[in-house]
N, C-alpha and C positions, 0 to 999 in steps of 0.2 A: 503844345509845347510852350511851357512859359524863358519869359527871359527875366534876366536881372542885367542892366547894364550900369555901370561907376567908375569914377573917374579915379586914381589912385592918390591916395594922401600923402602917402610915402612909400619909399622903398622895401620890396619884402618879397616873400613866395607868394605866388597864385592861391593855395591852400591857405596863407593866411592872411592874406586880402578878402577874401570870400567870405573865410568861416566868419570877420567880421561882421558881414551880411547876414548873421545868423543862418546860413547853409551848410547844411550837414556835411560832415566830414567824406561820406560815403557819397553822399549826391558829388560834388566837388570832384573826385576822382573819375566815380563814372565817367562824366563828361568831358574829364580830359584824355581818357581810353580812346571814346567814340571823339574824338577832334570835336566836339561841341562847344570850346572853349576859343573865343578870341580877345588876341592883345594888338591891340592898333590895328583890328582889319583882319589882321590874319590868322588861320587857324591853327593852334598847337595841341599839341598831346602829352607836352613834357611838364613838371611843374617849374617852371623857368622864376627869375628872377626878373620881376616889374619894379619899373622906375613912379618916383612922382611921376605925375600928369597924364600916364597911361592908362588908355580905355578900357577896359574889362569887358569882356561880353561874353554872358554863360547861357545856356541852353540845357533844358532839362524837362522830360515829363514830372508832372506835378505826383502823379501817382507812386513814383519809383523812390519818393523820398521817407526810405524805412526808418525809424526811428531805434539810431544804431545811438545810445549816447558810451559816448568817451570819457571813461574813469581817468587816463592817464595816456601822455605818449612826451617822445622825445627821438630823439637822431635816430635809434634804435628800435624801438619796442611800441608798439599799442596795446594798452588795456581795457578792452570794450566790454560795455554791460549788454549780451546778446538775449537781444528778444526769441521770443519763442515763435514757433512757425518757419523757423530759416537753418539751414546747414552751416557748417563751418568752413567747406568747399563746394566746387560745382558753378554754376551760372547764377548770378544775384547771391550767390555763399557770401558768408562774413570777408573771407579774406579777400573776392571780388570787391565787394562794396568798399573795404578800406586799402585794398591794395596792397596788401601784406600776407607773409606766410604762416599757415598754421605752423604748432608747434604743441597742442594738444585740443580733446575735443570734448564735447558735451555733446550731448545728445539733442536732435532737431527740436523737441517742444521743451528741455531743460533751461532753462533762463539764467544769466550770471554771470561773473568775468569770466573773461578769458584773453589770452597773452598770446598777440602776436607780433613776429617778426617782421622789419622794415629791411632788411637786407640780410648777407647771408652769414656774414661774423656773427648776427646775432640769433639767428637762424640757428648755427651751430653749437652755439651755447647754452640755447635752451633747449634745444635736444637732450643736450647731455645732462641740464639739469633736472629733465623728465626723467630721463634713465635711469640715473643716479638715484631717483626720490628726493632731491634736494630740495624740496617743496613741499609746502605746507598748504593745503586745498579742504575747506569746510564751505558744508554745505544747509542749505534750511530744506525743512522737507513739513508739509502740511500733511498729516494723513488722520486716517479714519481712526474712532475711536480715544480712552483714555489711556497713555502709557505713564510709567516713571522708569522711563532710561536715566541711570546717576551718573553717565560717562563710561560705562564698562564697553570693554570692549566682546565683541559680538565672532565667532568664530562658527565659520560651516564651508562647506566645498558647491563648487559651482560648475555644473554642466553648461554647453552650449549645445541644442537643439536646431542643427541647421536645416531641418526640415523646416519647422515652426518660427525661425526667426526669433527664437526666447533663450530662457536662459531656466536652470532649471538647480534649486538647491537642495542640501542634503545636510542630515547633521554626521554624516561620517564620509569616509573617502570612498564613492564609486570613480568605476573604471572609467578611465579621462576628464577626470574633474579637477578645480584647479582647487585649490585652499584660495578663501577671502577673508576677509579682517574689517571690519566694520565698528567705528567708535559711535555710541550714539545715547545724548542728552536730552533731554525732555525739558525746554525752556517753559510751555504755556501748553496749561491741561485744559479741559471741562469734560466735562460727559460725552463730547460729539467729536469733539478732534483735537489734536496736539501739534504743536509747533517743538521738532525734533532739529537738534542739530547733531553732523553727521560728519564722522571726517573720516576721509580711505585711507586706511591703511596698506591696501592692496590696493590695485585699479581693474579692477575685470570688467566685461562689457554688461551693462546694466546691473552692476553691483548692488548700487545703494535701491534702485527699485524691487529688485525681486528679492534682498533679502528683508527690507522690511515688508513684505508683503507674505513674505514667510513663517517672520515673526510673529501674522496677528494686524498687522498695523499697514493697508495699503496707502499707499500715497494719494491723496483725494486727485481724480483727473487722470488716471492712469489708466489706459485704455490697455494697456498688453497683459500690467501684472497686478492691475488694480479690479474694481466690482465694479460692474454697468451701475447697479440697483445704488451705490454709495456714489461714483460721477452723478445721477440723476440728482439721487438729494439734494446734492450740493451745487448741481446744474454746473457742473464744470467738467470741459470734454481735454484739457491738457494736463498732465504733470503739473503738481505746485512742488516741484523741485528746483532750485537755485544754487549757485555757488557764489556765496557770498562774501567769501575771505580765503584771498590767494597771501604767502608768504613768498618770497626766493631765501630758503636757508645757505645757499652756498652756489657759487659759478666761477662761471672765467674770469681772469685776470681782464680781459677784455672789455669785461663788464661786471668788475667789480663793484662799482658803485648805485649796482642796484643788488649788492647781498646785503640781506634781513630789510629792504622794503615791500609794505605791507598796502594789498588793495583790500577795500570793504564797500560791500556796495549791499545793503537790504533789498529783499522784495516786498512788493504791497503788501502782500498776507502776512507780515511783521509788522509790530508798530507799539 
C-alpha cells in the first residue's frame, strides 16, 4: 500500500488537491469509496472541502492505478479516453474508477472517448441525447488489407447470434435482422493495411466490426470478427478500434452550454 501525504496550500476539493500530486482521477476516488483518504487524522469517504494547512493522507495500492486519462470534465459531465482491457461498468468498470454514470458504451477492448455522467440532471440529458442521435460519434479503425472508402455510406442488415455471442450480416433483409448504416473513409493506405474512419449512422451491437469485416476489410486484432492468421501478422491480440471524435449536436436547456462542443482525442496507430 503506498501513501502520499501533503500539507494543503489552499482552499479546495480533496480531487483537486490530489490530482495536483499528479494522482489519477480514478485512483483519488477509489480511495475515497474505501475511507482510504484522511483529513487531519480522520477518515472520509465524501470529496469534502479542505482548508490551508490541512493534512491529506491518501492510501492506495500501486497496481490499481489504470491509466484512465481525462479529455474533459466539469460540475456535470466527464470525458474519458478509455483503455482497452476494461468495461464501462461492473467492479474496477470506467464508471467505478471515475465515479460517474454511464450514459453510453464501447466495447471492453475498443479504446476512445466516452461521456460520462456526474449526477443525475446530467444523467438525464444525455440519455435523451443518445436517444434522440443528437450526436455525432467517429471512429478510427486499423484493418487488414488496401481499401478506398471515399465517405460513402455502407448499407446491410444485422443479425444477432445469441448462441455465438456475434453478430452476423447480410446484404438484404432476413428474418430478425435490423437495417445498419455505416459511413466509412479511407485516410492512409499501403498494400497491408488502411487507417478507416468510421461514423454510425445506426448503433447496433458490434456494428462497425462485423460489417467491416464483411466488407473484405477485418479490423487487425479482432479476435471474434477478425483472422487468427492477420492478428498473428501483425502480433496484435485486441481491436485497433477507437472513438476518436464525439460531437453534442443538441440537449437540454440544462445543459445547454455544452451544444456543438466537440471531444478529439487520436490513437497511437494514427499519427
Amino acid at each position: 500500500m503506498k501513501k502520499v501525504e501533503i500539507i494543503c496550500s489552499q482552499k479546495g476539493k480533496i480531487s483537486d488537491v490530489l490530482q495536483k500530486q499528479d494522482l489519477k482521477y480514478n485512483v483519488i476516488f477509489k480511495a475515497l469509496r474505501n475511507k482510504d483518504v484522511k483529513v487531519n487524522g480522520k477518515r472520509i469517504k465524501e470529496n469534502l472541502l479542505v482548508n490551508k494547512g490541512d493534512k491529506l493522507e491518501i492510501y492506495f495500492e500501486e497496481n490499481i492505478q489504470k491509466e484512465v486519462e481525462i479529455i474533459y470534465q466539469d460540475e456535470n459531465i466527464i470525458v474519458a479516453n478509455k483503455p482497452r482491457n476494461i468495461e464501462i461498468e461492473g467492479q474496477d468498470g470506467l464508471c467505478e474508477l471515475l465515479n460517474a454514470s454511464a450514459v453510453h458504451r464501447l466495447d471492453r477492448n475498443t479504446t476512445g472517448l466516452v461521456i460520462l455522467a456526474k449526477n443525475n440532471v446530467s444523467k438525464q440529458a444525455l440519455l435523451e441525447v443518445f436517444k434522440n442521435r443528437w450526436i455525432t460519434k467517429k471512429y478510427l479503425a486499423l484493418v487488414a488489407g488496401r481499401c478506398n472508402f471515399a465517405g460513402e455510406i455502407k448499407k446491410a442488415y444485422l443479425l444477432k447470434d445469441s448462441e455465438t455471442s456475434k453478430v452476423k450480416i447480410y446484404d438484404n433483409f432476413v428474418k430478425g435482422s435490423k437495417v445498419i448504416e455505416s459511413k466509412f473513409k479511407t485516410l492512409k493506405s499501403n498494400e497491408n493495411f488502411s487507417v478507416v474512419e468510421c461514423e454510425l449512422l445506426t448503433g447496433r451491437t458490434h456494428q462497425l466490426r462485423a460489417h467491416l469485416a464483411y466488407l473484405g476489410y477485418p479490423i487487425i486484432g479482432d479476435g471474434k470478427y477478425g483472422k487468427n492468421e492477420i492478428n498473428k501478422k501483425f502480433n496484435e491480440k485486441y481491436q485497433k478500434l477507437h472513438c476518436f471524435y464525439i460531437k453534442i449536436n443538441k440537449i437540454d436547456a440544462n445543459l445547454k452550454y455544452l451544444e456543438g462542443k466537440e471531444f478529439l482525442k487520436y490513437p497511437d496507430f494514427y499519427s
